[in-house]
C-alpha positions as CSV (number, residue, x, y, z in Angstrom):
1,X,70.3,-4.1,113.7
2,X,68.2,-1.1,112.9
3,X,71.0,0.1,110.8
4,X,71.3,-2.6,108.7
5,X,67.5,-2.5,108.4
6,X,67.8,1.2,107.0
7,X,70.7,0.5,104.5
8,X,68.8,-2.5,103.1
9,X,65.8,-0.2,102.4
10,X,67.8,2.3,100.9
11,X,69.6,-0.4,98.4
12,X,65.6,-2.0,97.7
13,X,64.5,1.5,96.4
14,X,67.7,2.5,94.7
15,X,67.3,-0.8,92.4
16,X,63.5,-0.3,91.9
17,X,64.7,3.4,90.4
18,X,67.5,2.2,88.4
19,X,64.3,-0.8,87.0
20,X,62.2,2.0,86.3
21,X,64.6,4.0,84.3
22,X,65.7,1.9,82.0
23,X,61.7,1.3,81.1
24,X,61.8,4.6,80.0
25,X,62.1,6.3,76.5
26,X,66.0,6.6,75.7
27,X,67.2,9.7,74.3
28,X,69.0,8.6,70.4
29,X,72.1,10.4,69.2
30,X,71.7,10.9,65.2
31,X,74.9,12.2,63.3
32,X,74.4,14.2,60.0
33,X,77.5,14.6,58.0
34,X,78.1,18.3,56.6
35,X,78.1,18.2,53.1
36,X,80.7,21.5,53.7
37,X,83.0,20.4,56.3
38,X,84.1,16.7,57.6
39,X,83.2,17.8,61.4
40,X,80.1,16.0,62.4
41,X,77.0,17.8,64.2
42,X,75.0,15.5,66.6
43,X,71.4,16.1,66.7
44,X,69.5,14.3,70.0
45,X,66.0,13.5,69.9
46,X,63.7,11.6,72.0
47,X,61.5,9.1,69.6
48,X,59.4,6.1,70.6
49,X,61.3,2.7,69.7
50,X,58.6,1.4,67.4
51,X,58.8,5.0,64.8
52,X,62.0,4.3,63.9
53,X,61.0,0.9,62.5
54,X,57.8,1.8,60.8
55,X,58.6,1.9,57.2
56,X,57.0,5.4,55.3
57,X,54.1,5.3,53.4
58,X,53.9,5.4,49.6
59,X,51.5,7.7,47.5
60,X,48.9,5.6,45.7
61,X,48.9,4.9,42.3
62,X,45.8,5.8,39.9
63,X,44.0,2.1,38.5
64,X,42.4,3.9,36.0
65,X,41.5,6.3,33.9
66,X,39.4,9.4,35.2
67,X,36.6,11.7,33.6
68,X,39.2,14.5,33.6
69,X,41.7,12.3,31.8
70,X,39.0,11.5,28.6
71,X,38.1,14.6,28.1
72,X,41.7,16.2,28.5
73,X,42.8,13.3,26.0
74,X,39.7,14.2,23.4
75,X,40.9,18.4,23.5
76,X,44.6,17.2,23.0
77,X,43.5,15.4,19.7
78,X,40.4,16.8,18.6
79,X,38.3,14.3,19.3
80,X,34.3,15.2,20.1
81,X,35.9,18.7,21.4
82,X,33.1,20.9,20.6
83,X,29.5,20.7,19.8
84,X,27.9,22.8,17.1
85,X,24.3,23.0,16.0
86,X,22.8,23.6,12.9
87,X,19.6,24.8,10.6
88,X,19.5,23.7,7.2
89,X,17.0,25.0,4.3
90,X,17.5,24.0,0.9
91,X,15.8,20.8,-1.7
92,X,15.4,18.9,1.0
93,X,13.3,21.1,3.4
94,X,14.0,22.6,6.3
95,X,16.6,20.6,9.3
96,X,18.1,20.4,12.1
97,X,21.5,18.7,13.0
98,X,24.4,18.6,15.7
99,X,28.0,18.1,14.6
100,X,31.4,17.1,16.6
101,X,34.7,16.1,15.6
102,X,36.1,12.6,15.2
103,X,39.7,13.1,14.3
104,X,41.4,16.6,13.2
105,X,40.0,16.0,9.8
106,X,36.9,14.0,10.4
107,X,33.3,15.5,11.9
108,X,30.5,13.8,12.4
109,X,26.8,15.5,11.9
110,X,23.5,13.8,12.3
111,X,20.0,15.2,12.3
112,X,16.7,15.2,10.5
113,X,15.1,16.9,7.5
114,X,11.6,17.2,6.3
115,X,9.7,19.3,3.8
116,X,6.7,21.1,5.5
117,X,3.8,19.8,4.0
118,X,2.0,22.1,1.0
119,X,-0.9,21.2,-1.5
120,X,0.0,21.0,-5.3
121,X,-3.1,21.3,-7.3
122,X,-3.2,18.7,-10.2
123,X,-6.2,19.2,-12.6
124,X,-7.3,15.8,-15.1
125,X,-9.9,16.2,-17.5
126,X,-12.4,13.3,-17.4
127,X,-12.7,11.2,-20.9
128,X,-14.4,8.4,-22.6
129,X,-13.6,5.5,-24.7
130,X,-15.6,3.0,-26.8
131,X,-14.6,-0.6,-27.1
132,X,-13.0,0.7,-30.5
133,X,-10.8,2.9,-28.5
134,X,-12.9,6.1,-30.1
135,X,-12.7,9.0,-27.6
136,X,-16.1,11.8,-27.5
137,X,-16.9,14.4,-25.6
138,X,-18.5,13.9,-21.8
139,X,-20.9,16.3,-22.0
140,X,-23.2,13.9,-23.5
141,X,-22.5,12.0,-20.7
142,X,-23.0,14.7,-18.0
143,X,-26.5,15.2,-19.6
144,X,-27.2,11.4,-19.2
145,X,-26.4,11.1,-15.7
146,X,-27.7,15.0,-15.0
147,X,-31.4,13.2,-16.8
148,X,-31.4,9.6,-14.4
149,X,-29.4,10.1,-11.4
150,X,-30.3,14.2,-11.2
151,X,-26.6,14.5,-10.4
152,X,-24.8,17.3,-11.6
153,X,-21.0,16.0,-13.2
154,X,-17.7,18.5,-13.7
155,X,-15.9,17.3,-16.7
156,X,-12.4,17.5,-14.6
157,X,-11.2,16.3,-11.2
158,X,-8.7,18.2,-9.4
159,X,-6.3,16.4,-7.3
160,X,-4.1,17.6,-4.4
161,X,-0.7,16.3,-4.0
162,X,2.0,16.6,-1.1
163,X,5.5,15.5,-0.3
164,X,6.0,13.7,2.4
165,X,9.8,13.5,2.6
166,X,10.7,13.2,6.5
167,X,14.7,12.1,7.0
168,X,17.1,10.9,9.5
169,X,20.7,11.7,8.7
170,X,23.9,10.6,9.7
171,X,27.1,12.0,7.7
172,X,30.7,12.4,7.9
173,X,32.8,15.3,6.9
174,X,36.4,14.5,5.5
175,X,38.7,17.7,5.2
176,X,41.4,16.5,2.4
177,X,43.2,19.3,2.7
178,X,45.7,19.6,5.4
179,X,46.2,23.4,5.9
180,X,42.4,24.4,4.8
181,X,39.3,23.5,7.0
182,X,37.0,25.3,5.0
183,X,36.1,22.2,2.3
184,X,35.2,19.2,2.6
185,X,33.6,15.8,1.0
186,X,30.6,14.0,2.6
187,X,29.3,10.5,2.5
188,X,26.4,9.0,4.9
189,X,23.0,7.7,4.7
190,X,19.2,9.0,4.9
191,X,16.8,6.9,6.4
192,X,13.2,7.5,5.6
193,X,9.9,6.8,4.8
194,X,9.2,4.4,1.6
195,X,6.3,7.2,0.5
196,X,7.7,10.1,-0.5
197,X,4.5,11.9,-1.6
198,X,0.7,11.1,-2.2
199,X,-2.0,12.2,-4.0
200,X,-6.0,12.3,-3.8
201,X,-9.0,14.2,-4.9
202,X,-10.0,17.3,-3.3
203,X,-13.9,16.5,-1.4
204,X,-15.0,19.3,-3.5
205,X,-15.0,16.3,-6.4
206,X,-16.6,13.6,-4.2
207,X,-19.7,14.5,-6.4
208,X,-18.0,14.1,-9.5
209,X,-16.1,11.0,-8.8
210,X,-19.3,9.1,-7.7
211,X,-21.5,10.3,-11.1
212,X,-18.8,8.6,-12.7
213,X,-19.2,5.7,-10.5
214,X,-22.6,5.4,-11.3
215,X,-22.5,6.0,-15.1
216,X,-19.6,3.3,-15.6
217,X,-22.0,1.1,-13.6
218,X,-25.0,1.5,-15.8
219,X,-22.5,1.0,-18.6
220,X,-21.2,-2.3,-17.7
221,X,-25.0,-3.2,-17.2
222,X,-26.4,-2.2,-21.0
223,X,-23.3,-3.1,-22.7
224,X,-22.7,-6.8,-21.0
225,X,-23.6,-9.6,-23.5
226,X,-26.8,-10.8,-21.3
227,X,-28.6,-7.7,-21.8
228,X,-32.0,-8.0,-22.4
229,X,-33.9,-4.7,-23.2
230,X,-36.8,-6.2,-22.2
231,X,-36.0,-7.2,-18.8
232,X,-34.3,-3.9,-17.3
233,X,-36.1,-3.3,-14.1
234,X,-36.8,0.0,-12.8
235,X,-38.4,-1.2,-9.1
236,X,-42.1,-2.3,-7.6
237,X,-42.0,-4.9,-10.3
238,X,-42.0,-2.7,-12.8
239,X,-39.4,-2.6,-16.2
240,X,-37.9,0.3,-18.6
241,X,-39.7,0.6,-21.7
242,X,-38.3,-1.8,-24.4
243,X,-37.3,0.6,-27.1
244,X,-36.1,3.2,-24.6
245,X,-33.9,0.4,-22.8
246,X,-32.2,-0.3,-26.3
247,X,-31.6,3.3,-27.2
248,X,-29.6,3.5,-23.4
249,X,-27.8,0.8,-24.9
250,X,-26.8,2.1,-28.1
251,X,-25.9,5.2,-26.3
252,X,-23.6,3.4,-24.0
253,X,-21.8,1.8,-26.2
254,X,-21.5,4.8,-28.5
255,X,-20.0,6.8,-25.5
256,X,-18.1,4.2,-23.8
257,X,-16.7,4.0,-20.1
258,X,-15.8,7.3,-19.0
259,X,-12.9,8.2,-16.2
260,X,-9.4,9.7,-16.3
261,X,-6.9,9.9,-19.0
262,X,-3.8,9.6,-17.5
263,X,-2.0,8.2,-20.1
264,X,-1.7,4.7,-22.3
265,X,-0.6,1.3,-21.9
266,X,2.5,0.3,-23.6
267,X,0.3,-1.3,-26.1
268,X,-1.1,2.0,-27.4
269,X,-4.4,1.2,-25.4
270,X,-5.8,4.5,-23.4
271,X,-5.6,3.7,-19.3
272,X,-8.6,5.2,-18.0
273,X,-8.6,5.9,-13.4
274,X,-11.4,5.3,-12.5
275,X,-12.9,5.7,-8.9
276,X,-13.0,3.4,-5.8
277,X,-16.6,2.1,-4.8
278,X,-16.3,5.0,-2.1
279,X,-15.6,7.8,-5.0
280,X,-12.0,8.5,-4.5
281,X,-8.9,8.3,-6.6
282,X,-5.3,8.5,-4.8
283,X,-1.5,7.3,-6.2
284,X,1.6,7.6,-4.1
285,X,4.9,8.1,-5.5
286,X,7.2,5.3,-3.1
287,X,11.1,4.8,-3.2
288,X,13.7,3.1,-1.1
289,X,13.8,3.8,2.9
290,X,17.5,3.6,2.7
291,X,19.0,6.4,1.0
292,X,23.1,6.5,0.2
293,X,24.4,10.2,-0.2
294,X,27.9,11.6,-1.2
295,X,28.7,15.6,-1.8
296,X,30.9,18.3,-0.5
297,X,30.2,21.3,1.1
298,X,32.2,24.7,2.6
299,X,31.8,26.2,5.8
300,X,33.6,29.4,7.5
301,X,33.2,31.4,10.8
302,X,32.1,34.7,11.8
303,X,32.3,36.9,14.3
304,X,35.5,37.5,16.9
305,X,34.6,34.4,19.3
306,X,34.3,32.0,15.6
307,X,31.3,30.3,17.3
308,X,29.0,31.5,14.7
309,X,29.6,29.7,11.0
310,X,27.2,30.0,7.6
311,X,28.0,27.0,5.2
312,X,26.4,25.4,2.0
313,X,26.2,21.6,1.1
314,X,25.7,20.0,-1.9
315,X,24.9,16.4,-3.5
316,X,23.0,13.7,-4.2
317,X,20.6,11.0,-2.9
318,X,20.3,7.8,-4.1
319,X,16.6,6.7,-3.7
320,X,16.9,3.4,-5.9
321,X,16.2,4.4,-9.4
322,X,12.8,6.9,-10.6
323,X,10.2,6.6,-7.6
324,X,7.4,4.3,-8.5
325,X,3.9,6.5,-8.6
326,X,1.2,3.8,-7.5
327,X,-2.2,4.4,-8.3
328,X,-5.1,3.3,-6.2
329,X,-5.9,0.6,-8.5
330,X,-2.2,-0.5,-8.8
331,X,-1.3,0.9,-12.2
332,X,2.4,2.1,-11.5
333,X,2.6,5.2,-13.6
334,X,6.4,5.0,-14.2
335,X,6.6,1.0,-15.3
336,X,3.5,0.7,-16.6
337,X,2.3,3.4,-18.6
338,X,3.5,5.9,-21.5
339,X,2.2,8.9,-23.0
340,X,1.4,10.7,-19.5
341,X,-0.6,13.7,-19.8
342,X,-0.9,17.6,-18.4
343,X,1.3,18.4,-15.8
344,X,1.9,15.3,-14.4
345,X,3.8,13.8,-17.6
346,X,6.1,16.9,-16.9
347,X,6.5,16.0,-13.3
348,X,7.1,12.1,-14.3
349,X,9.4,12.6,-17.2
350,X,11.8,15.0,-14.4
351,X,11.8,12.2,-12.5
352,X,12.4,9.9,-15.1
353,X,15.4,11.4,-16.0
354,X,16.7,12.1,-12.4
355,X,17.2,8.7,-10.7
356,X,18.7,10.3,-8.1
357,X,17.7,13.3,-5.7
358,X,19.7,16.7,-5.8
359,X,20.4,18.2,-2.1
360,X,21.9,21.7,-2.0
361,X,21.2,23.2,1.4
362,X,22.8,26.1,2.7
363,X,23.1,26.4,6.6
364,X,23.7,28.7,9.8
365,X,25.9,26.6,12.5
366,X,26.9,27.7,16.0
367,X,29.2,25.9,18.4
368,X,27.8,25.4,21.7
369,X,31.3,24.3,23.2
């Protein structure tokens, strides 16, 4: 009995074994086929059931376009490539601009220009009229207003003009030539403002300006068809003497209004500036803010690294027709009036006879990257 207890143990654990063994990790036989030969090589390898059904991973694929891909693009076709900047002197001042390429024969430059601001002294000599249109000499007049108003009168006023040309630019370069990078044609726009230069009298003539002031005054008073030589009053109730009142009068309108000549009315009549109520006289010469431009220009490197390039530019701006000079009154000098004298007749016919602006500017580049 105790033997057959001792056997039936004996087959109990032998079965658990066997049980446990076949939970265990098998040992696979792979066969890899010589390329060489037709024998066959076995290779064993213990693996874990579930790695021989897990499928391998792919690489992922890019979604989109990286930083590194733009810019490897733009060097492959030229495109915004390099960076240059420039200084520019010439008729339209002094700039500043940065350039880049848009295609292999395309650049793009933008910037600003301005011309530094600098007086040009304008001297007008100060005349009279009668209502006959009969012209005489001031002094007379300076003695008049030297006797009543103790002021003392110059027989000019000086004026002190200055350009006031500040620009935004944008351009594009065209290189029509394919093996040659040296030339090219330009068209763009400046964008600026509408004044383009002003004018006004120095303070050294404030003096000046306001005996005239008070002479024209006094004229407009004796000469005015309800003057009464006997009612002129000088203050405290009292009045001018009679017959000295009437020989103002006949002085007045012997010597006329007095101001500046600039020039005549289309008519022949002389147009006389006269001053503000403050004793000033100003103009300003006005075209449009938006500026077309075509031209051409050269450019070539220097130096071993060809960073460093010197380069010239020339062509026009078209600013609308001649620039319309305003006076403070709103006479427009270039529509309205003929005949303009001194200096500034020079400086009107010029820009009469250039409707459009001549840039050449010659320029120092260097590329940045």
């Amino acid at each position: 009995m105790t033997k057959q207890l001792i056997i039936s143990l004996s087959l109990l654990v032998a079965s658990s074994a066997a049980a446990l063994a076949d939970a265990s990790p098998k040992d696979y036989i792979y066969t890899r086929r010589n390329s060489v030969s037709n024998d066959s090589s076995k290779i064993s390898k213990s693996l874990p059931d579930d790695s021989l059904l897990s499928p391998t991973p792919s690489p992922k694929k890019k979604s989109h376009f990286s930083f590194a891909d733009v810019k490897n693009w733009c060097r492959d076709n030229d495109v915004a490539d390099n960076l240059s900047v420039s200084f520019t002197l010439g008729t339209g001042g002094l700039g500043l601009e940065v350039s880049t390429p848009l295609t292999r024969r395309a650049r793009l430059r933008t910037g600003v220009e301005w011309i530094p601001s600098f007086k040009i002294p304008m001297t007008f000599e100060l005349s009279s009229f009668s209502e006959n249109g009969e012209s005489h000499d001031v002094s007379h007049i300076q003695q008049m207003v030297k006797d009543i108003m103790g002021l003392d009168m110059d027989d000019k006023v000086v004026m002190d003009a200055k350009p006031n040309m500040i620009n935004y630019k944008l351009l594009v370069d065209i290189f029509p030539f394919r093996n040659n990078n040296h030339w090219h044609v330009t068209a763009g726009f400046y964008l600026g403002s509408p004044v383009v230069g002003r004018a006004k009298n120095s303070r050294s003539e404030t003096q000046t300006l306001v005996g005239v002031n008070i002479y024209n005054r006094a004229y407009r008073y004796f000469t005015s068809p309800d003057f009464d030589p006997y009612m002129v009053a000088i203050g405290n109730g009292n009045y001018l003497d009679p017959e000295l009142a009437k020989e103002y009068h006949d002085d007045f309108e012997r010597y006329g209004s007095v101001g500046i000549h600039i020039g005549n009315f289309k008519d022949g009549k002389p147009y006389l500036m006269q001053p503000t109520k403050d004793g000033r006289v100003s103009a300003k010469a006005t075209t449009n803010n938006f500026r077309p431009y075509i031209g051409f220009g050269y450019a070539g490197t220097v130096g071993k690294d060809r960073r460093l390039e010197l380069g010239f530019d020339a062509g026009v701006l078209f600013w609308g027709g001649a620039p319309n000079v305003i006076l403070h009154d709103g006479i427009n000098m270039t529509k309205d009036l003929v005949d303009i004298r001194g200096k500034v007749g020079d400086y009107m016919d010029i820009m009469k006879a250039l409707p459009v602006y001549p840039l050449i500017n010659f320029k120092i580049s260097y590329t940045i990257f």
